[in-house]
C-alpha positions in Angstrom: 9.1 16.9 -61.2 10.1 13.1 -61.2 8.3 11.0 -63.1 5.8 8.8 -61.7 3.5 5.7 -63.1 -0.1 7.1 -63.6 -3.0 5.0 -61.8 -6.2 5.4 -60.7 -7.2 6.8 -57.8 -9.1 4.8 -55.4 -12.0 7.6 -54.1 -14.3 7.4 -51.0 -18.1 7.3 -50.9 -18.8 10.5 -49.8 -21.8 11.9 -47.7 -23.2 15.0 -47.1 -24.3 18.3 -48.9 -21.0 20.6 -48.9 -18.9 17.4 -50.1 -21.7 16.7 -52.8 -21.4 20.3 -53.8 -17.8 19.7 -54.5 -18.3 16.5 -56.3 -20.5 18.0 -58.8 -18.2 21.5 -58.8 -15.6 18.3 -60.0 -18.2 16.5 -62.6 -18.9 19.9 -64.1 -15.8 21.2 -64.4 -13.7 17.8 -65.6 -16.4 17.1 -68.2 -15.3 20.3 -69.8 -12.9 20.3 -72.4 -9.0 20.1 -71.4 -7.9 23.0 -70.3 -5.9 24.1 -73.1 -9.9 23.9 -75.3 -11.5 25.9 -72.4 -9.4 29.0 -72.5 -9.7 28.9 -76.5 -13.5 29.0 -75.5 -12.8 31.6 -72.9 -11.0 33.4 -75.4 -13.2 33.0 -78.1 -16.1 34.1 -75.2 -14.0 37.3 -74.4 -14.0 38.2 -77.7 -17.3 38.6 -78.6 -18.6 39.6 -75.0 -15.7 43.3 -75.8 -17.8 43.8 -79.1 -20.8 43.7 -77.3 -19.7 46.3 -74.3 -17.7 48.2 -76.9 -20.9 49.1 -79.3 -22.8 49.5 -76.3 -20.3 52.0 -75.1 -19.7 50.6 -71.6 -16.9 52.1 -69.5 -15.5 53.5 -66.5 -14.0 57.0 -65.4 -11.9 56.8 -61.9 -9.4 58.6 -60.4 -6.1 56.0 -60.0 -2.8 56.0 -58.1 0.3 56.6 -61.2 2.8 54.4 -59.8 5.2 55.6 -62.4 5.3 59.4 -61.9 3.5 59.0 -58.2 0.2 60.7 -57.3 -3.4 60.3 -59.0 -4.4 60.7 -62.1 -8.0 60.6 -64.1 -8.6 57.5 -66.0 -11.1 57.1 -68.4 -11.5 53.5 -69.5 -13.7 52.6 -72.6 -14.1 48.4 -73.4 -12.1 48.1 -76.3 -13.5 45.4 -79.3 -11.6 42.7 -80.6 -14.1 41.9 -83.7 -12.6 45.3 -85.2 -10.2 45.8 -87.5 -7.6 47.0 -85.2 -8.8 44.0 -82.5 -8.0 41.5 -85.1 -5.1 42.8 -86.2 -3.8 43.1 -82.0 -4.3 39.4 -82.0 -2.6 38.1 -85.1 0.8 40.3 -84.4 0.5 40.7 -80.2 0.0 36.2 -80.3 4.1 35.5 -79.7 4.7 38.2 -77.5 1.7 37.1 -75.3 3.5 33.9 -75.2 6.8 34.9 -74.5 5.7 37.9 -72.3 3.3 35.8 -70.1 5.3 36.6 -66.3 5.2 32.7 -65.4 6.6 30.5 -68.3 10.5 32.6 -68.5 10.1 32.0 -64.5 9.2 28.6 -64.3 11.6 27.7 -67.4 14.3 28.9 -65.8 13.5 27.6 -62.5 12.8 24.1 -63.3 16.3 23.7 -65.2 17.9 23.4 -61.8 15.4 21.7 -60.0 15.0 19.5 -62.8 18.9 18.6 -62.4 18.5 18.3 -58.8 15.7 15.7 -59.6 17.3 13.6 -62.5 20.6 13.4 -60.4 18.6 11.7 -57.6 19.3 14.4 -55.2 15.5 15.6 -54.6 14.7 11.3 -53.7 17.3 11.1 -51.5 16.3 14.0 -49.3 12.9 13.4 -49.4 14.1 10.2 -47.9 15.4 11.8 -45.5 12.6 13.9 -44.5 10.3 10.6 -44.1 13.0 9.7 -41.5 13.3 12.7 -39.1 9.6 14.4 -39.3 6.7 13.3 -37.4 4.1 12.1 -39.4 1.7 14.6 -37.3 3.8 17.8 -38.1 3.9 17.1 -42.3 0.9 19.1 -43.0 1.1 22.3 -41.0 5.0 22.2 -42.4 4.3 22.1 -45.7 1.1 24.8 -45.2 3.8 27.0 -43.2 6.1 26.9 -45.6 4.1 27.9 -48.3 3.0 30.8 -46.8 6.7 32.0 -45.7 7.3 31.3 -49.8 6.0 34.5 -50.8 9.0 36.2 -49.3 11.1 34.6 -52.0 8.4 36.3 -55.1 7.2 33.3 -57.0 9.4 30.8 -55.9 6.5 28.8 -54.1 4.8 28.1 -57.0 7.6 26.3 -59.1 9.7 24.5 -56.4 7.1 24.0 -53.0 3.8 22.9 -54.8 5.3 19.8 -56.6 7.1 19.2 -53.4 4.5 19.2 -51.2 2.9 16.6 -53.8 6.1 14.4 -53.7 6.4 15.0 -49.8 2.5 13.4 -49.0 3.5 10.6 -51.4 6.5 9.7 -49.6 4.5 9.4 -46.5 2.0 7.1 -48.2 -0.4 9.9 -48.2 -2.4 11.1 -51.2 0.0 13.5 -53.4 -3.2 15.5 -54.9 -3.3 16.7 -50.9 -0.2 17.4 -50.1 -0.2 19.2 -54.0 -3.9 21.5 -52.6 -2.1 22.1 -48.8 1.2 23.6 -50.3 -1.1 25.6 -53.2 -3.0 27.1 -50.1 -0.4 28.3 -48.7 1.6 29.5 -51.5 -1.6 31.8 -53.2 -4.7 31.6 -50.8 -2.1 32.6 -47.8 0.1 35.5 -50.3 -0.5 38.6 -47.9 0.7 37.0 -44.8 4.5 36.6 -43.9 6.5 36.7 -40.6 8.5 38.9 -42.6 8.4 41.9 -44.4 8.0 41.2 -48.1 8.2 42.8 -51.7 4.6 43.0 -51.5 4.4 45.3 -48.7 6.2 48.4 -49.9 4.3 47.7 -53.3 0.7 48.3 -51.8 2.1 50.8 -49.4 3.6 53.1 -51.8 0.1 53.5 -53.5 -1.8 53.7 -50.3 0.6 56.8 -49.6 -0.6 58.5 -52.5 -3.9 57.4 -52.1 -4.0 59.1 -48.2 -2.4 62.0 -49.8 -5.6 63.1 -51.5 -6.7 64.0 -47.9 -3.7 64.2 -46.2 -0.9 65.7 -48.1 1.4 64.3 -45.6 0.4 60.3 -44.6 2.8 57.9 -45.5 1.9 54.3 -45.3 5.3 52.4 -44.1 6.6 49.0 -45.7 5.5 47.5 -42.3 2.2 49.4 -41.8 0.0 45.8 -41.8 3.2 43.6 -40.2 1.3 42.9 -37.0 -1.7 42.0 -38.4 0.3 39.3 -41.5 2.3 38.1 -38.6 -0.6 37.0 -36.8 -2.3 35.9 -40.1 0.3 33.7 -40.9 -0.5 31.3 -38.1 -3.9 31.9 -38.7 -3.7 30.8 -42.1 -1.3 27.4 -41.2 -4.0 26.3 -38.8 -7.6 26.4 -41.1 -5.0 25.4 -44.0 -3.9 22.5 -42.3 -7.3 21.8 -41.1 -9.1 21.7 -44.3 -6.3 19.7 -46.0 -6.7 16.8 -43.3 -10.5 17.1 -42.2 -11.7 17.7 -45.7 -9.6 17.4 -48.8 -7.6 14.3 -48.2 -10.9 12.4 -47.1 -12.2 13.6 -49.9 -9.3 12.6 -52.3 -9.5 9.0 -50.1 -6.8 6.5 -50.9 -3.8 6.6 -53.6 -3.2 3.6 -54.4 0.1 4.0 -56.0 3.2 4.0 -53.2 6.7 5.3 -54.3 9.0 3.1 -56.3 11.9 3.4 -53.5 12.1 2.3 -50.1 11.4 5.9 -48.7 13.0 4.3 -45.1 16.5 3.4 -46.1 19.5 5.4 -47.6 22.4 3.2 -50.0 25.6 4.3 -49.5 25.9 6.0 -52.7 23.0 7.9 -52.0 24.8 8.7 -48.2 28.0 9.6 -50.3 25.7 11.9 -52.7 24.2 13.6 -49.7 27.7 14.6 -48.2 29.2 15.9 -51.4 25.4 18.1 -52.0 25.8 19.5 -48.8 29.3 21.1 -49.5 28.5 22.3 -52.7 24.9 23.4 -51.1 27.5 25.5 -48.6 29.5 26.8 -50.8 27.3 28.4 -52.7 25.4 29.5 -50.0 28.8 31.4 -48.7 29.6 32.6 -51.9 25.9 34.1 -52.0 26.4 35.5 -48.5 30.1 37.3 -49.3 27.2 39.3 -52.2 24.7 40.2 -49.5 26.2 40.7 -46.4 28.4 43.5 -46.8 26.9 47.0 -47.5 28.2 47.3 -50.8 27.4 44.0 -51.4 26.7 43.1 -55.4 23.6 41.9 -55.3 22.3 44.8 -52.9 21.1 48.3 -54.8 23.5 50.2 -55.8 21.9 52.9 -54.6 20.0 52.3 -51.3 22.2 49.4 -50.5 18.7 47.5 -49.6 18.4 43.8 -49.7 14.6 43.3 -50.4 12.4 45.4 -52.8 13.2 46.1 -56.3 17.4 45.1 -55.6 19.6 42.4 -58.1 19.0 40.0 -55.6 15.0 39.9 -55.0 15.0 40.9 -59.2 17.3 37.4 -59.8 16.1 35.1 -57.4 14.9 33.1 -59.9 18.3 31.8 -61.4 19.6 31.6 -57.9 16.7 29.7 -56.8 18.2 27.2 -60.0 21.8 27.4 -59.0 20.5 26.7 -55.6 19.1 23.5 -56.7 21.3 22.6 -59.7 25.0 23.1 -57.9 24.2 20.4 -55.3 22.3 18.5 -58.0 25.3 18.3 -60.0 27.2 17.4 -57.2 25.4 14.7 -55.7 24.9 13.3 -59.1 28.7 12.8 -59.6 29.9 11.4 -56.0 26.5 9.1 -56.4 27.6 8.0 -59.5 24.7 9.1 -61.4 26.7 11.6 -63.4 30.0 10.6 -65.1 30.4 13.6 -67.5 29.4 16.5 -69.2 26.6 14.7 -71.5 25.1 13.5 -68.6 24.5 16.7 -67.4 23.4 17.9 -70.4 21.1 15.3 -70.9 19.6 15.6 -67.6 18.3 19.1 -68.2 17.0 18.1 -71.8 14.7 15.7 -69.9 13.5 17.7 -67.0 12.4 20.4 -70.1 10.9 17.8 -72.0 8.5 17.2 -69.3 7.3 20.7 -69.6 5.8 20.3 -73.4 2.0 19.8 -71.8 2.6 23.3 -70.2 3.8 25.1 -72.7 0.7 24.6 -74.8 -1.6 25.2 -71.9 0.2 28.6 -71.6 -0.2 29.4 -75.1 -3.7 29.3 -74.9 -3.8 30.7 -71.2 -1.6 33.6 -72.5 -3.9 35.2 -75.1 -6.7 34.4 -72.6 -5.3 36.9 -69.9 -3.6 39.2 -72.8 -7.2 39.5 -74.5 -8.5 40.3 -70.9 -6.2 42.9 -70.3 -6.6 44.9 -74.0 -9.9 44.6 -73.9 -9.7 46.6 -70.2 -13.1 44.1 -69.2 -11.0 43.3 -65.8 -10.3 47.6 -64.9 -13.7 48.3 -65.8 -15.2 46.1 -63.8 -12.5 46.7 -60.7 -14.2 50.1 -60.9 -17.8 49.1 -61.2 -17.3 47.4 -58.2 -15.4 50.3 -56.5 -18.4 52.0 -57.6 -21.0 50.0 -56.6 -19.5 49.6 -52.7 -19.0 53.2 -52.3 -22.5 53.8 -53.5 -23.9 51.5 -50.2 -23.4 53.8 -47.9 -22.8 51.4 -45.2 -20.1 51.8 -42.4 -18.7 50.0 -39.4 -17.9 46.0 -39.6 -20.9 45.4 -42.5 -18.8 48.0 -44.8 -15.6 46.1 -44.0 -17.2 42.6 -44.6 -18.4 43.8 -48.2 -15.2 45.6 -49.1 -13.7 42.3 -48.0 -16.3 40.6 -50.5 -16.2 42.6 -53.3 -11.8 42.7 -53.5 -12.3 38.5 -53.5 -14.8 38.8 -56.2 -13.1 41.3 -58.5 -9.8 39.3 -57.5 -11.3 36.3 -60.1 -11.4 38.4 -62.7 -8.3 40.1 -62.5 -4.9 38.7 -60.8 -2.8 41.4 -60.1 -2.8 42.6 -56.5 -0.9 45.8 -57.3 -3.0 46.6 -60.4 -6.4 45.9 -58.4 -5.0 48.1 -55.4 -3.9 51.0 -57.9 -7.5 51.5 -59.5 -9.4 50.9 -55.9 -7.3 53.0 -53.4 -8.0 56.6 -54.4 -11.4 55.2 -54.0 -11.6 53.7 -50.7 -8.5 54.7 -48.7 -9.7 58.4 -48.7 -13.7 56.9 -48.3 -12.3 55.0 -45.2 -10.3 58.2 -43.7 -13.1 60.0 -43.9 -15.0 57.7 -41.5 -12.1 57.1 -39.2 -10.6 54.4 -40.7 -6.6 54.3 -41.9 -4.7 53.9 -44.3 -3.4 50.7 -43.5 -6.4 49.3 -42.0 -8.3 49.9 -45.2 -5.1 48.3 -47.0 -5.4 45.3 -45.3 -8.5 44.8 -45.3 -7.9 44.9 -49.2 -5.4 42.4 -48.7 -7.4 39.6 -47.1 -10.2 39.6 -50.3 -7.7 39.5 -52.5 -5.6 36.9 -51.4 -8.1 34.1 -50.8 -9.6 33.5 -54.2 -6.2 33.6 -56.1 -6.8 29.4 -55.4 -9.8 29.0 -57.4 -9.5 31.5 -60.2 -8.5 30.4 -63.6 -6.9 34.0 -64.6 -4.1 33.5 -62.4 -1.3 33.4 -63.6 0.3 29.9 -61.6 -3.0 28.4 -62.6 -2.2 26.5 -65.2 1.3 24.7 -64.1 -0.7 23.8 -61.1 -3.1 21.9 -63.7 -0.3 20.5 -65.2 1.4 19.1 -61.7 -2.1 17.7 -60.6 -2.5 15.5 -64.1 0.8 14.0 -63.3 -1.0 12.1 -60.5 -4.0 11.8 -61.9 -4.4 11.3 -65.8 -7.5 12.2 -65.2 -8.2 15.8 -63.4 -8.5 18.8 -64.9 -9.7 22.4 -63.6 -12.8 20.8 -61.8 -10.7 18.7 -60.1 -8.3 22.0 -58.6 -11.3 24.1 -58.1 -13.2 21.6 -56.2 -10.2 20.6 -54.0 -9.3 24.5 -53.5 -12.8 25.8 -52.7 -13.0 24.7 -49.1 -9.3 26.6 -48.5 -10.4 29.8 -50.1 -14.1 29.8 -48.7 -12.6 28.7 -44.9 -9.9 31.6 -45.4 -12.2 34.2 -46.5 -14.1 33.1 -43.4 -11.6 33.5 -40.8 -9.6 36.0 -42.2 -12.7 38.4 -42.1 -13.2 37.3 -38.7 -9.6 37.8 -37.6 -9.7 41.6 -39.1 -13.2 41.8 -37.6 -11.9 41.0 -34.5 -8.7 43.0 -34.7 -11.0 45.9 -35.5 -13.2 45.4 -32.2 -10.4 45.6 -30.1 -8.5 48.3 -32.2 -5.3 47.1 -32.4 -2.7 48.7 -34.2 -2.3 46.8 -37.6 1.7 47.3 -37.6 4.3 49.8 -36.2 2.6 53.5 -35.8 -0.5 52.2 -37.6 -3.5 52.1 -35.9 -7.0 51.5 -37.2 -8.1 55.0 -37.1 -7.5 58.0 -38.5 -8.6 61.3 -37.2 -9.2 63.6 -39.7 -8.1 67.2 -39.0 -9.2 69.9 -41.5 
């Protein structure tokens, strides 16, 4: 985002054990290497750890959900070495295309050329402007938190436009930008399961929870909107200890920034006014001309087919080029009426800049790419999902201490592998059909599931977001690094796993349905 004069940030004495904890979490981790050096090391450690659990022949057999063909089938996973032949080889020829394939960087490219013209052109400064003026100071937090929650609906879109926002946003109320960068981040990843609305994540897990059911029950099917109850109510949940942590713990933590914004965040110039008007036609033009390919049932950006709006359609599938015409239309025209934009070059120029701001990523995804790639071929993270599929199964518990460790062990495995659907597809055929068997359904086992794996996304390195949020927090803060995210994250993600386990728990106790035709148990008829 917009540049901003680095300086150093003014930090409170801090008292007691929990907030010492975190202070040396931060010491560890910034004495480290920069980031880019730890996941060479991490790579490097990856490598010689699959040679070790390759000779020793360490793997793991489990039946998963295909969610190509549909059904289960048996897997048989052995770790794979990367101090072979064939291991050395994958890395010298596989080290572009884990670069160019890695999900985030074609996203957040892409993404950041129009909100990087929306920010060069001035237009991005002259709303937040406007924000300062018409919201209540008290309300900024549980906003941004809220917001970043409801992101999810829009895939990753949270991650590349509302975190550097929410940094910008706490700035512009003279508040400390690292917060307002950790309450938005919360949000966005600790809070991913929950929504108001039905997302592209809930048909995903559903579809192989229905074919995980179906090895008992031939004919369960586990709707789109089988946990929509339970993530509606979870949404607020999550806005409340999210907003909490980020004002009772984080930002007094943080203490003061002592850098304010360059502008007078109180007063609009005319041009800026003029700007404003002229981004707000474009803004609705666009937005009608979006509309006229939605709205009507054979609308172009709805599947051909089902004629559906969300799942896998042209829109959801290109929302992130119309997230950048969303931002770079109005940019463009703001720029011009403000005078900030006379021609063509200007425009042009504009975008070189926002991208040249994005060379301190790129390497850090380089690195972070062949990190997650070597993960992945080495199949460490699905042999371990399945260890610890294994390993809760083998407990025997039942009842609220069974759901508390299932709840446990999808946030622990969740660090060590990112995706949710990936995770889901290796554990369902082990636990929905465990669960049915004691009672408990489908979509009750789904999302419990759902809380683990959504609250440690914040503090794990191996997702995917993890290292452009690095790269927004250093533009505050020369100085942070991973120790500095992780410290500030690890109060959201332990205070979520906290009362997210005690909102299912209580939902279980008084057996409320968890959406539509979903209850919590499941008779089992033979």
């Amino acid at each position: 985002m917009g540049e901003i004069k680095r300086s150093p940030v003014k930090k409170e004495k801090r008292k007691g054990g929990f907030s010492s904890f975190l202070d040396w979490v931060e010491r560890v981790g910034n004495k480290m290497p920069h980031p880019a050096a730890i996941f060479v090391i991490l790579s490097l450690i990856i490598i010689i750890i699959s040679d070790i659990c390759a000779r020793c022949g360490v793997h793991a057999e489990f039946t998963m959900v295909d969610k190509v063909k549909g059904g289960t089938k048996l897997e048989d996973v052995k770790a794979i070495s990367l101090l072979t032949a064939d291991g050395l080889r994958y890395m010298v020829t596989s080290a572009v295309e884990n670069f160019t394939g890695f999900a985030p960087l074609g996203t957040v490219l892409v993404a950041m050329l129009g909100v990087g013209m929306a920010e060069e052109s001035g237009l991005i400064q002259a709303l937040l402007r406007k924000v300062v003026m018409n919201t209540p100071k008290k309300l900024v937090t549980i906003v941004v938190v809220l917001l970043g929650v409801m992101s999810n609906i829009a895939s990753d879109a949270g991650y590349i436009v509302l975190i550097p926002l929410g940094a910008m946003v706490f700035l512009s109320f003279g508040r400390h930008p690292l917060a307002g960068l950790a309450a938005a981040f919360a949000g966005v990843s600790g809070g991913f399961s929950a929504n108001l609305l039905i997302g592209t994540t809930d048909p995903l897990l559903g579809g192989i929870s229905t074919e995980a059911a179906k090895l008992l029950d031939a004919n369960y099917s586990v709707a789109a909107t089988g946990n929509y109850y339970f993530m509606l109510v979870s949404t607020f949940l999550i806005t409340i200890i999210g907003t909490l942590v980020t004002e009772k713990i984080v930002e007094p933590r943080l203490g003061t920034y002592d850098k304010a914004p360059t502008e007078d965040m109180t007063q609009l110039s005319i041009e800026e006014k003029k700007g404003l008007r002229s981004a707000r036609i474009a803004f609705l033009i666009f937005m009608i001309l979006l509309l006229a390919t939605l709205i009507p049932y054979n609308g172009i950006l709805r599947d051909p087919k089902t004629h559906k709006i969300i799942g896998h359609t042209p829109f959801m599938d290109g929302i992130v080029p119309i997230i950048a015409l969303f931002f770079f239309i109005p940019g463009v025209a703001y720029g011009i009426s403000s005078g900030k934009i006379k021609n063509n070059k200007d425009v042009a120029n504009s975008l070189g800049k926002s991208m040249g701001r994005m060379g301190g990523y790129l390497v850090l995804v380089f690195v972070a790419s062949q990190f997650v790639a070597y993960f992945g071929h080495t199949n460490l993270g699905t042999i371990l999902a399945a260890k610890g599929a294994e390993f809760l199964k083998a407990t025997g518990l039942t009842g609220i201490p069974l759901i508390i460790l299932f709840v446990i062990v999808a946030a622990f495995i969740n660090l060590f592998m990112g995706s949710a659907s990936a995770k889901w597809a290796i554990m369902a055929p082990v636990f929905v059909p465990m669960f049915m068997r004691i009672g408990y359904s489908p979509e009750f086992t789904q999302a419990a599931y759902r809380v683990g794996d959504s609250c440690t996304n914040i503090i794990t390195p191996l997702m995917s977001y993890f290292a452009l949020i690095v790269t927004f927090a250093e533009k505050y803060d020369e100085d942070s690094g991973i120790g500095t995210l992780i410290s500030t994250m690890l109060p959201y993600s332990m205070l979520f796993l906290l009362g997210w386990s005690l909102l299912l728990i209580g939902w279980f106790s008084l057996e409320l349905p968890m959406g539509p035709n979903a209850p919590i148990h499941y008779l089992l008829t033979m």
